[in-house]
GUSE-895574 format. One record per residue: chain; residue number from 1; y, x, z of N, C-alpha, C in turn; residue in one letter. Coordinates in nm, 2 decimals, decimal comma. Layout:
BEGIN
- chaine num n_Y n_X n_Z ca_Y ca_X ca_Z c_Y c_X c_Z residu
- A NUM Y X Z Y X Z Y X Z A
...
This chain:
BEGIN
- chaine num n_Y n_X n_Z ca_Y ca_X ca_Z c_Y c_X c_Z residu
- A 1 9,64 11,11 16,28 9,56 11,13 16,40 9,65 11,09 16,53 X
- A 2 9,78 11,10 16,51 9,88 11,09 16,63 9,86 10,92 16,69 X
- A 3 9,83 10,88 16,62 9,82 10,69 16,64 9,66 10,69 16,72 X
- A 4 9,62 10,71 16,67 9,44 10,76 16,74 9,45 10,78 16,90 X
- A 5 9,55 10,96 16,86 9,55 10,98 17,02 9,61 10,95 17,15 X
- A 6 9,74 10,84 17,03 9,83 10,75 17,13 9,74 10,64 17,22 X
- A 7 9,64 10,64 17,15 9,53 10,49 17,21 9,45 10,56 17,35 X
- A 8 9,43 10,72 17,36 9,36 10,75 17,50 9,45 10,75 17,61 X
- A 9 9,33 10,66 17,69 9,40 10,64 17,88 9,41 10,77 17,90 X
- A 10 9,51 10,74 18,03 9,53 10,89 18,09 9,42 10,95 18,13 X
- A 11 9,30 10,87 18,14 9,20 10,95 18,26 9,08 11,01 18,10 X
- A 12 9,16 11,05 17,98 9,04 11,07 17,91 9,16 11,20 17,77 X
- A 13 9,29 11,20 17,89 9,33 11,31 17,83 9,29 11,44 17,80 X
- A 14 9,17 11,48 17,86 9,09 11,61 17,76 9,08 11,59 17,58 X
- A 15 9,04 11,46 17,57 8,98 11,44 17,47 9,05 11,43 17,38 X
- A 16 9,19 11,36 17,42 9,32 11,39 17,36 9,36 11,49 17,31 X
- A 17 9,35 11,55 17,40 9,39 11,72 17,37 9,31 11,83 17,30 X
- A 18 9,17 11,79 17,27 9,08 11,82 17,22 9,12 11,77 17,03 X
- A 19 9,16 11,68 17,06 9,16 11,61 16,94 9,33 11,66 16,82 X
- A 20 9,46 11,68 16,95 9,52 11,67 16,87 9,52 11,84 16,89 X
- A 21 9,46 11,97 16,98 9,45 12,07 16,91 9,35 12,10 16,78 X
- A 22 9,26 12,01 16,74 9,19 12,00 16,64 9,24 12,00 16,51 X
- A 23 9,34 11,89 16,53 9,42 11,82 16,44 9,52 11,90 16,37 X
- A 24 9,60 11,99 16,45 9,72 12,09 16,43 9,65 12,22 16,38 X
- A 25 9,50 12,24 16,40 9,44 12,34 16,40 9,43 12,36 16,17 X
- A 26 9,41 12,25 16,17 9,36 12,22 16,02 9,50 12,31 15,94 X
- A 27 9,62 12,23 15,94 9,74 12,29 15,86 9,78 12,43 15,89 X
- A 28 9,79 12,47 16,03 9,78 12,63 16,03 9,73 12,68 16,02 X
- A 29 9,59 12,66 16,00 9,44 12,75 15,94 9,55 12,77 15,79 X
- A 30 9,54 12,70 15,69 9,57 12,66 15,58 9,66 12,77 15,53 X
- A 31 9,78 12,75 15,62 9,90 12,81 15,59 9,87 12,94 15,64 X
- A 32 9,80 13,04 15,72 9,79 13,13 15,77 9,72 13,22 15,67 X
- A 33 9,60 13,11 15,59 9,49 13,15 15,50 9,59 13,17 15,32 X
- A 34 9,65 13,09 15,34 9,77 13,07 15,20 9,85 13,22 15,18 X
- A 35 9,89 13,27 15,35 9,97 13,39 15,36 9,89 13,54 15,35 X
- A 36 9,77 13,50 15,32 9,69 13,59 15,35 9,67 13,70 15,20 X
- A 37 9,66 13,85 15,19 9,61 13,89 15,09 9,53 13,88 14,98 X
- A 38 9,43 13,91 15,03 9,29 13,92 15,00 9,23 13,77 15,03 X
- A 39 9,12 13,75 14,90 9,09 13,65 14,90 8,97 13,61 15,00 X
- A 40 8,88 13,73 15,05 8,76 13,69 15,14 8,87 13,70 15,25 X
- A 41 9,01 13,71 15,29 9,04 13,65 15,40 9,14 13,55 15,38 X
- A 42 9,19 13,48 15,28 9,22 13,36 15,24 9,11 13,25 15,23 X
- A 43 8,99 13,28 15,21 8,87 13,20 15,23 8,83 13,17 15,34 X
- A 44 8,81 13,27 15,46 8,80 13,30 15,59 8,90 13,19 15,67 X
- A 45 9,04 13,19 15,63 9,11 13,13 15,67 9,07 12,96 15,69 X
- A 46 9,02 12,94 15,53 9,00 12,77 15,45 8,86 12,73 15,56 X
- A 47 8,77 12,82 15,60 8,66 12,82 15,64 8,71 12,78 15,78 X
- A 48 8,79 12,77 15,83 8,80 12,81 15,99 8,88 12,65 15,97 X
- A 49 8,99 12,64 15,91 9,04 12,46 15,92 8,96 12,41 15,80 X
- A 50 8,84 12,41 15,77 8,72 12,35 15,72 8,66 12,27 15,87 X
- A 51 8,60 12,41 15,94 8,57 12,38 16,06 8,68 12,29 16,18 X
- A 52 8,74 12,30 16,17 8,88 12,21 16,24 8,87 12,08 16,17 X
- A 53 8,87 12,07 16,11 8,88 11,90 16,04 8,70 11,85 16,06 X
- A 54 8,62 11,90 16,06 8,49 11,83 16,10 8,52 11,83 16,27 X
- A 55 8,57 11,92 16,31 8,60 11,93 16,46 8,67 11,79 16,51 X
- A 56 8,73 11,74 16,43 8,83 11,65 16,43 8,75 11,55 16,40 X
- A 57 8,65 11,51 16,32 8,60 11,38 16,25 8,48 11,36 16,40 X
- A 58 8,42 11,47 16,47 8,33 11,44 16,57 8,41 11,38 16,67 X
- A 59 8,55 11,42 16,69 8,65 11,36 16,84 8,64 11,25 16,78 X
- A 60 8,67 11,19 16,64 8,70 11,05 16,61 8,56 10,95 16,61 X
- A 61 8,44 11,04 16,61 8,35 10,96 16,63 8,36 10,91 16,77 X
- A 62 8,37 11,00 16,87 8,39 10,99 17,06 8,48 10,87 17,03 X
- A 63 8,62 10,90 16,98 8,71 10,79 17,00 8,64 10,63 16,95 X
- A 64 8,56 10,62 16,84 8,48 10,49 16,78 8,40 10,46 16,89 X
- A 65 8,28 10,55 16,96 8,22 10,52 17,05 8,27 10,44 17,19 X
- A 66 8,40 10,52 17,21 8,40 10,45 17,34 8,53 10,36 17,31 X
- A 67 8,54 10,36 17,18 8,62 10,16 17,18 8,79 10,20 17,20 X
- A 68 8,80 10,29 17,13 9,02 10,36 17,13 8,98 10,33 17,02 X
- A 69 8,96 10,31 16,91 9,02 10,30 16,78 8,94 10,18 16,74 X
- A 70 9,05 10,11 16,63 8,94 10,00 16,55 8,88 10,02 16,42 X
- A 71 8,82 9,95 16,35 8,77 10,00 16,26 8,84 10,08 16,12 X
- A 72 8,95 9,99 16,11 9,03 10,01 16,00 9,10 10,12 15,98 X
- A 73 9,15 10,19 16,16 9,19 10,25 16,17 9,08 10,40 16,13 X
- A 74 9,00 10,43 16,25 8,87 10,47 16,22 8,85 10,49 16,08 X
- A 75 8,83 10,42 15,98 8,77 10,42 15,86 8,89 10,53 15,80 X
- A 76 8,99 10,47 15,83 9,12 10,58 15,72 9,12 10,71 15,75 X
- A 77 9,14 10,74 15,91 9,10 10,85 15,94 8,97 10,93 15,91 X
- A 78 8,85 10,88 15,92 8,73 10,92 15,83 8,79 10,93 15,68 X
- A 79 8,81 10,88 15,62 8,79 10,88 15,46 8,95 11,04 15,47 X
- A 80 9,05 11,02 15,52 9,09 11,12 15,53 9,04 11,29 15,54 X
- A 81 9,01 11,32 15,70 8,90 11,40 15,67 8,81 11,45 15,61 X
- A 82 8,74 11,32 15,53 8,61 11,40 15,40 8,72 11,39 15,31 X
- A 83 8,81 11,39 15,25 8,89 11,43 15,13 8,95 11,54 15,22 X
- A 84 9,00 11,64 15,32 9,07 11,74 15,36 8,89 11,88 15,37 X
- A 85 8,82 11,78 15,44 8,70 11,90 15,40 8,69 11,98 15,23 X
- A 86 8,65 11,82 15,15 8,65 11,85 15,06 8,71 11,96 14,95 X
- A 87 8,87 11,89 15,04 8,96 12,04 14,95 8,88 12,15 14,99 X
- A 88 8,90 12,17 15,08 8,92 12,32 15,20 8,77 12,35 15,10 X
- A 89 8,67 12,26 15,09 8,54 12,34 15,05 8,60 12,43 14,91 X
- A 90 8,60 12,28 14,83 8,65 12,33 14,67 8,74 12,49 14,70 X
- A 91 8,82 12,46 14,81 8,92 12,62 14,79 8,84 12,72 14,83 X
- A 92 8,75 12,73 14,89 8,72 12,82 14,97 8,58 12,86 14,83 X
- A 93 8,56 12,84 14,77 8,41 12,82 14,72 8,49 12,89 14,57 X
- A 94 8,59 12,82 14,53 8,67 12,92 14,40 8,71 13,04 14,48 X
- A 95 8,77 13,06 14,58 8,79 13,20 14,59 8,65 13,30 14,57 X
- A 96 8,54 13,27 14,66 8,45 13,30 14,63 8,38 13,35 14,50 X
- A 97 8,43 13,26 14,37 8,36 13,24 14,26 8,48 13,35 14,20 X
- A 98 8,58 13,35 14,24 8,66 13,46 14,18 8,64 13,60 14,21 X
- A 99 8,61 13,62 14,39 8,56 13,74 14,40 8,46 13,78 14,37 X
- A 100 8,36 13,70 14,28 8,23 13,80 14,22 8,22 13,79 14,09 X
- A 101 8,35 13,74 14,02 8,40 13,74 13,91 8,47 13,90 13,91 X
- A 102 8,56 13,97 13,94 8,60 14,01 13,99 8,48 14,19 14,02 X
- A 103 8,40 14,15 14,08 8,32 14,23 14,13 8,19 14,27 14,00 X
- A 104 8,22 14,16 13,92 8,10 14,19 13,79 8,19 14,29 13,67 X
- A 105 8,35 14,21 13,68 8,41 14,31 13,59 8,47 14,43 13,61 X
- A 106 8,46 14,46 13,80 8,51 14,58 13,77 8,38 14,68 13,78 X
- A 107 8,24 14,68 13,80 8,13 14,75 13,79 8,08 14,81 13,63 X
Protein backbone atom coordinates (compact mmCIF):
# COMPACT_ATOMS: atom_id res chain seq x y z
CA UNK A 1 0.00 0.00 0.00
CA UNK A 2 3.04 2.32 0.85
CA UNK A 3 3.86 2.71 -3.10
CA UNK A 4 -0.05 3.60 -3.69
CA UNK A 5 0.20 6.31 -1.10
CA UNK A 6 3.60 7.54 -2.15
CA UNK A 7 1.63 8.51 -5.58
CA UNK A 8 -0.98 11.21 -3.58
CA UNK A 9 -0.28 15.04 -4.19
CA UNK A 10 0.00 17.05 -1.31
CA UNK A 11 -3.37 18.61 -1.80
CA UNK A 12 -5.12 15.02 -1.42
CA UNK A 13 -3.19 14.15 1.85
CA UNK A 14 -6.52 13.20 3.78
CA UNK A 15 -6.83 10.40 1.60
CA UNK A 16 -3.42 9.41 2.26
CA UNK A 17 -3.95 9.20 5.55
CA UNK A 18 -7.15 7.69 5.37
CA UNK A 19 -5.57 5.02 3.51
CA UNK A 20 -2.37 4.33 5.23
CA UNK A 21 -4.42 4.46 8.80
CA UNK A 22 -6.51 1.80 7.06
CA UNK A 23 -3.70 -0.09 6.01
CA UNK A 24 -1.77 -0.37 9.56
CA UNK A 25 -5.25 -0.83 10.97
CA UNK A 26 -5.52 -4.54 9.33
CA UNK A 27 -2.12 -6.24 11.18
CA UNK A 28 -2.88 -4.72 14.61
CA UNK A 29 -6.48 -5.77 14.45
CA UNK A 30 -4.85 -9.28 13.89
CA UNK A 31 -2.24 -9.21 16.45
CA UNK A 32 -4.47 -7.66 19.09
CA UNK A 33 -7.28 -10.39 18.13
CA UNK A 34 -4.23 -13.34 18.14
CA UNK A 35 -3.54 -11.90 21.97
CA UNK A 36 -6.80 -12.15 22.81
CA UNK A 37 -8.53 -15.04 25.26
CA UNK A 38 -11.61 -15.92 24.33
CA UNK A 39 -12.55 -16.76 21.05
CA UNK A 40 -15.84 -14.41 20.53
CA UNK A 41 -13.11 -11.71 21.29
CA UNK A 42 -10.42 -13.18 19.02
CA UNK A 43 -13.22 -13.11 16.31
CA UNK A 44 -14.29 -9.60 17.24
CA UNK A 45 -10.78 -8.67 16.76
CA UNK A 46 -10.55 -10.61 12.88
CA UNK A 47 -13.99 -8.76 12.28
CA UNK A 48 -12.73 -5.33 12.88
CA UNK A 49 -9.25 -5.80 10.41
CA UNK A 50 -11.88 -7.65 8.20
CA UNK A 51 -13.51 -4.33 8.18
CA UNK A 52 -10.05 -2.39 7.69
CA UNK A 53 -8.97 -4.21 4.68
CA UNK A 54 -12.36 -3.56 2.70
CA UNK A 55 -11.80 -0.02 4.24
CA UNK A 56 -8.67 -0.09 2.46
CA UNK A 57 -9.85 -1.73 -1.02
CA UNK A 58 -12.66 1.36 -1.16
CA UNK A 59 -9.47 4.14 -0.63
CA UNK A 60 -7.94 2.06 -3.53
CA UNK A 61 -10.89 2.36 -5.59
CA UNK A 62 -10.75 6.58 -4.88
CA UNK A 63 -7.04 6.12 -5.70
CA UNK A 64 -8.16 4.14 -9.42
CA UNK A 65 -10.73 6.81 -9.85
CA UNK A 66 -8.97 9.79 -9.73
CA UNK A 67 -5.79 8.34 -11.80
CA UNK A 68 -2.75 7.80 -8.57
CA UNK A 69 -2.46 4.34 -9.36
CA UNK A 70 -2.06 2.18 -12.63
CA UNK A 71 -3.64 -0.69 -13.42
CA UNK A 72 -1.09 -3.30 -12.55
CA UNK A 73 -0.47 -1.77 -9.63
CA UNK A 74 -4.25 -1.35 -8.65
CA UNK A 75 -4.92 -4.91 -9.73
CA UNK A 76 -2.09 -6.43 -7.06
CA UNK A 77 -3.27 -4.44 -4.53
CA UNK A 78 -6.93 -5.58 -5.14
CA UNK A 79 -6.17 -9.23 -5.53
CA UNK A 80 -4.15 -8.67 -2.25
CA UNK A 81 -6.93 -7.48 -0.19
CA UNK A 82 -9.62 -10.19 -1.34
CA UNK A 83 -6.95 -12.94 -0.29
CA UNK A 84 -6.36 -10.84 3.40
CA UNK A 85 -10.44 -10.57 3.66
CA UNK A 86 -10.65 -13.97 2.76
CA UNK A 87 -8.31 -15.14 5.61
CA UNK A 88 -9.69 -12.89 8.22
CA UNK A 89 -13.36 -14.36 7.04
CA UNK A 90 -12.12 -18.11 7.05
CA UNK A 91 -10.61 -17.19 10.80
CA UNK A 92 -13.28 -15.46 12.10
CA UNK A 93 -16.06 -18.03 10.91
CA UNK A 94 -13.88 -21.29 12.48
CA UNK A 95 -13.77 -19.58 15.70
CA UNK A 96 -17.31 -19.27 15.50
CA UNK A 97 -17.87 -22.85 14.42
CA UNK A 98 -15.73 -23.87 17.42
CA UNK A 99 -17.63 -21.80 19.83
CA UNK A 100 -20.89 -23.69 19.20
CA UNK A 101 -19.07 -26.76 18.99
CA UNK A 102 -18.11 -26.10 22.25
CA UNK A 103 -21.48 -24.88 23.49
CA UNK A 104 -23.32 -28.27 22.08
CA UNK A 105 -20.75 -30.26 24.15
CA UNK A 106 -20.78 -28.69 27.15
CA UNK A 107 -24.96 -28.58 27.45
Amino acid sequence: MQDVIDLFPPGRAYLADQLRRASSSVPANIAEGAGELTKRDKARFYRIARRSATECAAHLDVCRTLERTDSSRYDACRSLLLRIVAMLVRMAVALRGQRRAGLRTAG
